[in-house]
N, C-alpha and C positions, 0 to 999 in steps of 0.2 A: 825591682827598683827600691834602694832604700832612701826615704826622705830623712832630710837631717829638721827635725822635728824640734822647737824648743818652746816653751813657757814663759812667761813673764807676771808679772802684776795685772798687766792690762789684760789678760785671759781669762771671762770667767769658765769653771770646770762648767762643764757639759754645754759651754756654745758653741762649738764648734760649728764654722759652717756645711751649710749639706754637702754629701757628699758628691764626686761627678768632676771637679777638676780636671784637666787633662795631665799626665802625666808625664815625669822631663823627658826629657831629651828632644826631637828635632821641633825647631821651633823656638826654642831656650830664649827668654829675652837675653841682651848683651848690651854691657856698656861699648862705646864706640871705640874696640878693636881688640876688646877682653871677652870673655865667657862668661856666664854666673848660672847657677842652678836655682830653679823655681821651687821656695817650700809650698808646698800645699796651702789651700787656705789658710786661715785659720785665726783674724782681728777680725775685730768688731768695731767698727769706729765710733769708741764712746770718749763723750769730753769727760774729763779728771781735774777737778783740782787740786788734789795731791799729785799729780803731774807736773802741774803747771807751777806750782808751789819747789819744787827739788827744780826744775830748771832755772828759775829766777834766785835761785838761794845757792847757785852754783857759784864755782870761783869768777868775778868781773872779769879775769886775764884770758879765759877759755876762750875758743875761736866760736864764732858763729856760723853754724853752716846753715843755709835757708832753702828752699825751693825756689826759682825764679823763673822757670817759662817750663809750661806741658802742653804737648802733644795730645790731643785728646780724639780729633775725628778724622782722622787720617789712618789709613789700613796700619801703618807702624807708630803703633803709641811712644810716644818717649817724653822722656823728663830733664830739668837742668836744674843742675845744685851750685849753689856760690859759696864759695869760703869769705867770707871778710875779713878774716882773720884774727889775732894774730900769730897763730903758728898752724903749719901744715894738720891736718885730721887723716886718721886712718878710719876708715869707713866701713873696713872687717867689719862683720853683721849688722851692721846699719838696714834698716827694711825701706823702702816706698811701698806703704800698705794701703788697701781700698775695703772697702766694705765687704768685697766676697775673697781677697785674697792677700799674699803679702811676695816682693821681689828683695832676694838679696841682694846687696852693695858688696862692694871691694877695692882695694886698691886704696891712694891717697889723693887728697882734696889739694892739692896746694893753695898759700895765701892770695887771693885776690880768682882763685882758676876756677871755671865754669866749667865744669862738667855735663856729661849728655850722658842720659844710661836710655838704652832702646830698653823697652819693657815687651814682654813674650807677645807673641803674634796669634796666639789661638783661634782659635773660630768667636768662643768667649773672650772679650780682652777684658786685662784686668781692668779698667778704666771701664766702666759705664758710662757709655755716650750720651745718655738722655740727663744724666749727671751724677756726681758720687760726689765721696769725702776720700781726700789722699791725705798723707800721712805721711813724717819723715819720722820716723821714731830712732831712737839713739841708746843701743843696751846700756854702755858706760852708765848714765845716768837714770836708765830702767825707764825713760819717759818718753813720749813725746816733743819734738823738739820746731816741729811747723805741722800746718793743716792748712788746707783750702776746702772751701766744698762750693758747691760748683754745679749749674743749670736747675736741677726738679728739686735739688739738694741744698744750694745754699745761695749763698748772693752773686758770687763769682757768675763771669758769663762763660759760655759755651763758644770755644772756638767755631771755624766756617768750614764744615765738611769738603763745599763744595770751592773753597781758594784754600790750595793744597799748601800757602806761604800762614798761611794764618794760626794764629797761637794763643794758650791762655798766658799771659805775663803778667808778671807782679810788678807793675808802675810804679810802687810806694811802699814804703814801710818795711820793717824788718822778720822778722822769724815770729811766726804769730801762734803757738800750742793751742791756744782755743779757737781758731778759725774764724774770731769774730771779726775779724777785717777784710773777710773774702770778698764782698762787695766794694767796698772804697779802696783797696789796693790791689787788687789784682781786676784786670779788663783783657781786651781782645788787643792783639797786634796785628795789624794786618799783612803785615811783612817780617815773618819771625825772626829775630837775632840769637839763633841756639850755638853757645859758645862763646858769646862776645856778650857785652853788657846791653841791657832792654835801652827801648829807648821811646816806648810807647806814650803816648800823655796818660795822668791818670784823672779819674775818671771825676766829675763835676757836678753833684745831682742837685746845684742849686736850683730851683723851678724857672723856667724858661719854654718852652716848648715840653708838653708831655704829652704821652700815649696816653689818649682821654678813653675812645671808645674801641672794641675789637668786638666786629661785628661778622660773625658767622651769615652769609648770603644764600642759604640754602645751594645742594650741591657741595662740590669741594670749595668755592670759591670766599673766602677772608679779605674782610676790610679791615683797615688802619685809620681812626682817627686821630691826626694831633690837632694840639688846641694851644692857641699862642695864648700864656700867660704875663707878657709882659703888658700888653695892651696896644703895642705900637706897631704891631707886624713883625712878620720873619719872614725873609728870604732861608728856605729850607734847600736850596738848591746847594748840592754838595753832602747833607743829611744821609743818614744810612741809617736802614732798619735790617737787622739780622738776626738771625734765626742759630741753632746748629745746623742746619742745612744749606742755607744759602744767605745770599744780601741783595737788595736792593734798593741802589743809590735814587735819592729823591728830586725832584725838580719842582721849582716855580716856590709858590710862598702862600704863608698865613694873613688873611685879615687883622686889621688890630682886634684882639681880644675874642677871636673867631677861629674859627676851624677848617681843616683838610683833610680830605681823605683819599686813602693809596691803598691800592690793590696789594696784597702780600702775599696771593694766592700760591706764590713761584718758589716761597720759602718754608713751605713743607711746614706750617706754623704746629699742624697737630703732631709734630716728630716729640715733643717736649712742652707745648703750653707754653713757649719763653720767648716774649721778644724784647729785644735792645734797641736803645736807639743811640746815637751817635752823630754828633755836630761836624759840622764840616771840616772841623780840624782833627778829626779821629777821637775827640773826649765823648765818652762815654755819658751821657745824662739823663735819663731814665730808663724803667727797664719795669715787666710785668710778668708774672707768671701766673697760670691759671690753674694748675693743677691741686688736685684735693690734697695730695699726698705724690710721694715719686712714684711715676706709672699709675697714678688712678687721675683718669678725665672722666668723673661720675658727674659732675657739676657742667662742663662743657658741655658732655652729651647732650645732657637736661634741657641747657639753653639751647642748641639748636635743633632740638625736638620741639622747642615752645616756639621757636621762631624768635627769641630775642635776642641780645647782646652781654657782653658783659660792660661796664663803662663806672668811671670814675664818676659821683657828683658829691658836692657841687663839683663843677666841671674845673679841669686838672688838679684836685685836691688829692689828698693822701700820700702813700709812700712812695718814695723814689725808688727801692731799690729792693721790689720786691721778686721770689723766684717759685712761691705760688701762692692763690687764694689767699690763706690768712695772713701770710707779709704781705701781699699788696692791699691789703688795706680791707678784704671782704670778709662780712656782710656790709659792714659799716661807710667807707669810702670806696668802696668798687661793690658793685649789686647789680645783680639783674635786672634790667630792665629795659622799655620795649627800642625797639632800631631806631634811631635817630641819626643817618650819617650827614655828616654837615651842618648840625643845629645842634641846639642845649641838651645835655643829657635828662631824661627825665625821671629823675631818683626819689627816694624818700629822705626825711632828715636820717641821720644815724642813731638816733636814739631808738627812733620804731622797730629799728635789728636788735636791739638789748631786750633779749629776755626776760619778759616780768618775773620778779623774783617770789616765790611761796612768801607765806604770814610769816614771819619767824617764830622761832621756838614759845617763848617768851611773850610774841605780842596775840599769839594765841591763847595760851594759858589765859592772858589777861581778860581777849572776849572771852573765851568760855568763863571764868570768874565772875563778867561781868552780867553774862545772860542768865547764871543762876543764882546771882543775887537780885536780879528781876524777878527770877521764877521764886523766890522767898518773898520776895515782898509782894507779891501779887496771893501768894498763900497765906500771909500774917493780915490783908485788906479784907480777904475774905471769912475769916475765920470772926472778924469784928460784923 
């Protein structure tokens, strides 16, 4: 089989990824009612500013082509692309790339047309479920041209494995190369529109109701604490917390300025360390991830080997919109510490996480300067 193999800028020599792909033919992803041939691996999903630099410096009149809904936990991944326009794009070697591989495009975009490309079905799919960085990259302009990243990976949420209707979509905002708006424009659909324009709400992470405490109960069993920030109560009934794996709709309500807590056990929380939460009108507003790094729960383990929790203090403080560990806010606004469901979390300030810092350069020299000009003058006392 010969792979049609090409280079770019964004390649560095010898990164190639490992080798083990599976090889084309049966299986082939397809756009929806076309063919296309799978290159081998072979990006790296690194951000560029010299990328990002050549597409903003491009001609104003160019069409925009964006990503706008993916398929992610469903046995047939696929993806939608939007032309905004204004003129048709031919999409020849155009890639949707991920961190272990890259799928070629084909064919034309027309102005305002939603396209659907099915992505290869392998045993591996190119899409990592627990979460990646996808790519629209664009030869013409040798760059990057949209990014999302998404679940252990970046701020974007994780579609619903288990509601086969459900999708990652971009709520808001335009063609983004540095992926910095994965969190605030793109959220979960619950009812995908692949083909037709999104119609999802986007997502809200003003402080209202947040995931305060996620309390491992020994055994498989996971608790959920929110904790009403406004001070006046919520009615959480219609609320949704979700997982990659699954959802489960909430009932009854917050105390003012107090707490509740929900069993999540049924949402496979350790598939990814990631949960959402979601107001009863489908907006998206807050969201936690616990992971050290993508695929490492070193730090979970930990905690439920010690028998504690992870949790927010002061209580619902820190980030909205975090997809693990160091974005949401730990060591400093999320830490370790002991199970408290239903009550205050019990934390330390954030300062006691900061790291005392060595003497520095300079203010050492100075003692040492200073102890042996002690040590002179305790020798020039005795010599009188």
């Amino acid at each position: 089989m010969n792979y049609n193999v090409s280079r770019s800028h964004n390649d560095k020599p010898g990164e190639w990824p490992a080798p083990g792909a599976p090889p084309g033919g049966a299986g082939l992803g397809t756009e929806e009612g076309d063919t296309a041939m799978l290159n081998p691996p072979r990006i790296r999903c690194l951000a560029s500013l010299l990328m990002l630099a050549l597409l903003l410096g491009g001609s104003p009149s160019r069409a925009e082509v964006r990503m706008t809904e993916v398929d992610i936990n469903d046995a047939n991944q696929r993806a939608e692309l939007l032309n905004t326009g204004p003129a048709p794009v031919d999409l020849t070697s155009w890639t949707l790339q991920t961190l272990s591989g890259s799928f070629p495009l084909s064919g034309v975009i027309n102005v305002n047309q939603h396209r659907v490309f099915n992505l290869p079905t392998f045993a591996v799919p190119l899409i990592r479920n627990r979460g990646d960085c996808l790519e629209l990259f664009d030869p013409n302009l040798d760059a990057l041209v949209d990014r999302v990243l998404f679940g252990d990976t970046g701020g974007a949420p994780l579609d619903i494995q288990a509601q086969a209707a459900s999708s990652l979509s971009r709520a808001a905002g335009g063609a983004d190369p540095g992926g910095g708006t994965s969190a605030t424009a793109w959220t979960v659909d619950f009812s995908s529109t692949f083909g037709n324009p999104n119609n999802a709400p986007a997502p809200n992470f003003t402080p209202t109701v947040r995931i305060n405490e996620i309390i491992p109960q020994g055994g498989v069993t996971i608790l959920a604490e929110l904790y009403d920030r406004t001070g006046g109560g919520v009615n959480v009934t219609g609320y949704t917390l979700t997982t990659g794996q699954d959802s489960v709709a909430l009932t009854g309500s917050i105390p003012p300025g107090g707490w509740a807590v929900f069993d999540i056990t049924s949402l496979t929380f350790e598939f990814s360390l990631n949960l959402y939460l979601f107001n009863s009108t489908g907006v998206r507003i807050d969201q936690q991830g616990l992971s050290d790094a993508p695929g490492s729960q070193v730090t979970w383990l930990q905690v439920k080997a010690q028998g504690e929790s992870l949790g927010r203090y002061p209580d619902g403080q820190g980030p909205g919109t975090g997809f693990d560990l160091s974005s949401s806010g730990y060591p400093v606004t999320l830490q370790r510490m002991p199970r408290t469901p239903g009550g205050a979390n019990i934390g330390q300030p954030g300062s006691v996480h900061v790291p005392l810092s060595p003497i520095p350069t300079v203010g050492a020299a100075f003692v040492l300067m200073v102890l042996a000009s002690w040590k002179l003058a305790g020798r020039s006392r005795a010599r009188r």
